[in-house]
C-alpha positions in Angstrom: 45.1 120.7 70.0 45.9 124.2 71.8 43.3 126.2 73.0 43.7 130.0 71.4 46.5 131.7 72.7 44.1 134.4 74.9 42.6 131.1 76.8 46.1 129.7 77.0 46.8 133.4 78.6 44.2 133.5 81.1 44.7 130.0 82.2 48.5 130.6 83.0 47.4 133.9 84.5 44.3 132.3 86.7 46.5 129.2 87.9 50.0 130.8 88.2 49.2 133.8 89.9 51.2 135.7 87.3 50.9 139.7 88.2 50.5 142.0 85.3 52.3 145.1 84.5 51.6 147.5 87.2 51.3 150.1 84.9 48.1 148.3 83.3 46.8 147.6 86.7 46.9 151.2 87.7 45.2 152.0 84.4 42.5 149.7 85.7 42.3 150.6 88.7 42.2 154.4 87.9 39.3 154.1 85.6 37.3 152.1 88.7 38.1 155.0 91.2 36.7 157.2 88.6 33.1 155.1 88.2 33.1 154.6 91.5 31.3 157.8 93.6 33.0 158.5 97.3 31.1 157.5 99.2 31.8 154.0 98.0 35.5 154.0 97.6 35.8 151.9 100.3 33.2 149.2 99.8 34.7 149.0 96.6 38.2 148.4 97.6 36.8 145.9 100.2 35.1 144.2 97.3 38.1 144.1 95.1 39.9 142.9 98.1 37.5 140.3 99.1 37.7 139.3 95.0 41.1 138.9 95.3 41.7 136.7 98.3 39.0 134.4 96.8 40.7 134.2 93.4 43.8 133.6 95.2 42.6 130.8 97.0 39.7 129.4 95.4 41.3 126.8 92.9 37.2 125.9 92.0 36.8 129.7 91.4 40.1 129.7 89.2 39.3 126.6 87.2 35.7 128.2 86.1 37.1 131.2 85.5 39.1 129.2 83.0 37.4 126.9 81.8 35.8 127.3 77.8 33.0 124.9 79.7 31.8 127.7 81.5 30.0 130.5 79.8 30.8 134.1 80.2 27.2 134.7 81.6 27.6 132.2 84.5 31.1 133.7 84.9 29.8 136.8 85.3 27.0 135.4 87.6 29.9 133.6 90.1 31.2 136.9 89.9 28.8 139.5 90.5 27.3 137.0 93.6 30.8 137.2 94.8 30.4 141.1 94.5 27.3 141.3 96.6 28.6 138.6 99.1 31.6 141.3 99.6 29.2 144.2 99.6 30.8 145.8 96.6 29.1 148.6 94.9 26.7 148.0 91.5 29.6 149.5 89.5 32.1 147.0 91.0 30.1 144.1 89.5 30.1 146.2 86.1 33.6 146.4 86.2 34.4 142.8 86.6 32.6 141.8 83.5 34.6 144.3 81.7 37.9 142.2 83.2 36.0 139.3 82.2 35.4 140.4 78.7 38.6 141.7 78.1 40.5 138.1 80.2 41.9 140.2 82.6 40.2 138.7 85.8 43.5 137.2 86.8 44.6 140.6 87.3 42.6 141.2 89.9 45.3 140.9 92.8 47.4 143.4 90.9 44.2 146.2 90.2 43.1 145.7 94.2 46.6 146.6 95.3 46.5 149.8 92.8 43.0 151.1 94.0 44.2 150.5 97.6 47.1 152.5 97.1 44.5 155.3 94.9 42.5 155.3 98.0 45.1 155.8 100.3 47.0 158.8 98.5 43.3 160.6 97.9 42.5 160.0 102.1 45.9 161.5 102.7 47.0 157.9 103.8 50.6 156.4 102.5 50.5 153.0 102.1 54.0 150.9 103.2 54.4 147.4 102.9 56.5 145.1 105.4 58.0 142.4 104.9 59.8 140.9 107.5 62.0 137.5 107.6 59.8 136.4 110.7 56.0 136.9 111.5 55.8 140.1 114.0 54.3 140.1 116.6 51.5 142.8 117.9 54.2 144.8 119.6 56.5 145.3 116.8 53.6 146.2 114.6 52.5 148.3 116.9 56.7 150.3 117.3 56.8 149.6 113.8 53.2 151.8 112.7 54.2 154.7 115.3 57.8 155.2 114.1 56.2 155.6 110.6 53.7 157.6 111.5 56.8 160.1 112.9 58.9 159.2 110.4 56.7 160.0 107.5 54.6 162.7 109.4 51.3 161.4 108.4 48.6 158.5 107.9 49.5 155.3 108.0 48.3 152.1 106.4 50.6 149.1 106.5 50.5 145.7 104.6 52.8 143.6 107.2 54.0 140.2 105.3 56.5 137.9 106.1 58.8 136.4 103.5 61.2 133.6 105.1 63.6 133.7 101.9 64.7 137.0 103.2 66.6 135.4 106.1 66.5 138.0 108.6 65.7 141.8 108.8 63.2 144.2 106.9 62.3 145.1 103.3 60.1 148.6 103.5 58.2 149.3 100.7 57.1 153.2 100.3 55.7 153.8 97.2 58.1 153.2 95.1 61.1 153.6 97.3 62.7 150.4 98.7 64.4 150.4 102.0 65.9 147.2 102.8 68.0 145.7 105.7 67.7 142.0 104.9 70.2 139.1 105.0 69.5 138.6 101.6 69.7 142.5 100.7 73.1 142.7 102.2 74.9 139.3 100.6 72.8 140.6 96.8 74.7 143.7 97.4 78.2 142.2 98.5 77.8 140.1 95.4 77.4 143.1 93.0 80.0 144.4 94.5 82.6 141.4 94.3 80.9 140.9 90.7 82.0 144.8 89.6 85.7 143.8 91.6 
């Protein structure tokens, strides 16, 4: 017998690391930088963050985030302990049992990376993402977060990641603007072009 297709949902979510539409997430994460006041935008987005990383690597937290054996109070319990471990705001701890009622806690990943980028653009901040074939090292971060800085003539946070599939080169993320100079970049883009003829 199947569990009800929203379980099934939120078990393939929880275990696969599925990300949701970013639209929804920035929906989410929207309505959480509205509850939350300023001064505790960041202690929020260090909660979500810290909720995150612990979803994403907790397969114990995952499991009784799943499981029907688990009530949604003791859920909510895990989850607002994990909110004061993190040093998240009341409202933070609100907000998860609103993703909890509505079996969107699998999301979280997704809504942290929205309210970062929410916090960013209302600090003045843009956020890029890296993604480089190899790990950098401090000194290339270092180039890599002042050329930005000139190139993009303000603030600066960066999300460095390194993504070995890529073969060698850079993947820049801004916003929604791609700027990429990777192995795999240039032989997907010979492809099209052979493909086209």
């Amino acid at each position: 017998m199947h569990a009800p297709v929203s379980m099934r949902v939120v078990c393939r979510f929880l275990h696969n690391g599925f990300t949701m539409n970013n639209a929804i997430a920035r929906r989410y994460a929207h309505a959480l930088f509205c509850l939350v006041s300023r001064d505790d935008y960041v202690a929020a987005q260090e909660g979500l963050q810290a909720l995150s990383h612990a979803l994403k690597d907790s397969a114990a937290l995952k499991h009784s985030l799943a499981s029907p054996a688990v009530t949604r109070e003791e859920k909510l319990d895990m989850l607002t302990a994990l909110c004061e471990r993190a040093g998240g705001p009341p409202v933070l701890g609100r907000f998860c049992k609103h993703l909890l009622k509505n079996n969107r806690m699998g999301h979280l990943p997704d809504i942290a990376e929205a309210f970062r980028a929410l916090l960013a653009r209302h600090s003045g901040e843009r956020h890029v993402a890296v993604v480089s074939a190899q790990p950098m090292d401090e000194d290339m971060k270092r180039d890599l977060l002042g050329r930005l800085r000139t190139t993009l003539n303000s603030k600066v946070d960066v999300d460095f990641q390194s993504d070995p599939s890529l073969l060698a080169g850079l993947q820049i993320h801004i916003g929604s603007t791609v700027y990429d100079s990777t192995v795999r970049g240039q032989l997907n883009r010979i492809r099209t072009q052979l493909v086209k003829g």
